[in-house]
ROBAFI-868341 format. One record per residue (C-alpha): x, z, y. Coordinates in steps of 0.001 Angstrom, whole numbers, plus 524288, in hexadecimal, padded with zeros to 5 digits. Layout:
N
XZY/...
This chain:
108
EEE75B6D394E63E/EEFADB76254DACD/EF6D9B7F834E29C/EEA4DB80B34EB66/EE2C4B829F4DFC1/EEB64B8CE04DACE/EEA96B93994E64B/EDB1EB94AE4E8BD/ED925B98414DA0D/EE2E7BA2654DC46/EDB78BA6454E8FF/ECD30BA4C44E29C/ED131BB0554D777/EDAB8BB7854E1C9/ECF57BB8944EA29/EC3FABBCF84E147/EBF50BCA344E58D/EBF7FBD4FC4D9DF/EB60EBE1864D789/EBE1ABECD44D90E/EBA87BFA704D8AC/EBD7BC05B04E485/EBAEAC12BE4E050/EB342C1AA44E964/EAD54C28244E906/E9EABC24474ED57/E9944C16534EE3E/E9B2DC110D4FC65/E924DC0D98506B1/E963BBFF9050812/E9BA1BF9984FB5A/EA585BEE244F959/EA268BE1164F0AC/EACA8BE0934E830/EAEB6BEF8F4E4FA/EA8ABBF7444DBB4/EA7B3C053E4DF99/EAC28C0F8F4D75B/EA6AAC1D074D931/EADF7C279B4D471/EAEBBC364D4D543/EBBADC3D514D294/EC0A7C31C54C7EB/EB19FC30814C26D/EAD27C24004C4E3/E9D1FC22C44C38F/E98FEC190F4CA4A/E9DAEC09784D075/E9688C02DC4DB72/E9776BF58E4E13B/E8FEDBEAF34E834/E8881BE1A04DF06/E90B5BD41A4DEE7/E8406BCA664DEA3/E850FBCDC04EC24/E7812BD59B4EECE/E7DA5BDF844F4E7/E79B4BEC9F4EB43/E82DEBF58F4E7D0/E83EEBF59E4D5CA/E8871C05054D29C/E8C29C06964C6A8/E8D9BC12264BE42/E9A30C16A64B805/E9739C23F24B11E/E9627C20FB4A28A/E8C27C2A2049F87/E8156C22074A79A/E7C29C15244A454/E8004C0B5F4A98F/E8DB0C0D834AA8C/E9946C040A4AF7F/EA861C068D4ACE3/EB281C004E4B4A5/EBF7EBFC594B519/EC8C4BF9514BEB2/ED7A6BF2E64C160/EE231BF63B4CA49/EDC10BEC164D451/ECFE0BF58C4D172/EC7A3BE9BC4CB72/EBCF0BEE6F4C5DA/EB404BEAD44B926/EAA25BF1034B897/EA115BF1FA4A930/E9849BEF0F4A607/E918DBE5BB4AED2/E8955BE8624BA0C/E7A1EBE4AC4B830/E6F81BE60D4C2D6/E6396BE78D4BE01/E5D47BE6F44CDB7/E6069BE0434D929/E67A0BD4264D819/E6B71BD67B4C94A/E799ABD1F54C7D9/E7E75BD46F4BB43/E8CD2BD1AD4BC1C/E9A46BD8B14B4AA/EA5CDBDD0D4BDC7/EB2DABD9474B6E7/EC02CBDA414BB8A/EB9E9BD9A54CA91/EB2A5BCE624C70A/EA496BCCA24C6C6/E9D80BC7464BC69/E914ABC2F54BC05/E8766BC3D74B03D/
């Protein structure tokens, strides 16, 4: 019995699905859930793009260049995990407000 239990919780965090980025010289016609887009130009990186996680369907951009406001800086792993800072806040549409952290979601 505990060996079964072992096993699924080792499944249940094995399993869990992760942001990650993909870096990408224009944002794509058809985007992924679970990747956030970076759009870069020879090394400059100015702007990330994904599909909004409450499940409505819009794509979020989000700027990168520090001289415009708002402004979001990311880091990534070797896995290419993403967090992205700080958090994402739609003022329209379905208006998730919600912090990506290590890959994860979190909601606000």
């Amino acid at each position: 019995m505990i060996k079964r239990f072992g096993k699924w919780f080792f499944n249940l965090f094995k399993s869990e699905k992760l942001y990650r980025a993909k870096f990408v010289d224009d944002v794509p016609d058809k985007l992924d859930n679970r990747i956030i887009y970076i759009i870069e130009n020879e090394g400059y990186y100015w702007q990330a793009a994904m599909v909004c996680p409450c499940g409505c369907n819009k794509i979020l951009h989000m700027n990168l260049i520090n001289d415009y406001h708002p402004s979001w800086k990311f880091e990534i792993n070797k896995r290419k995990i993403i967090t992205l800072q700080p958090s994402i806040n739609r003022m329209v549409g379905c208006k998730s407000h919600f912090f990506i952290r290590k890959g994860r979601i979190i909601w606000s």
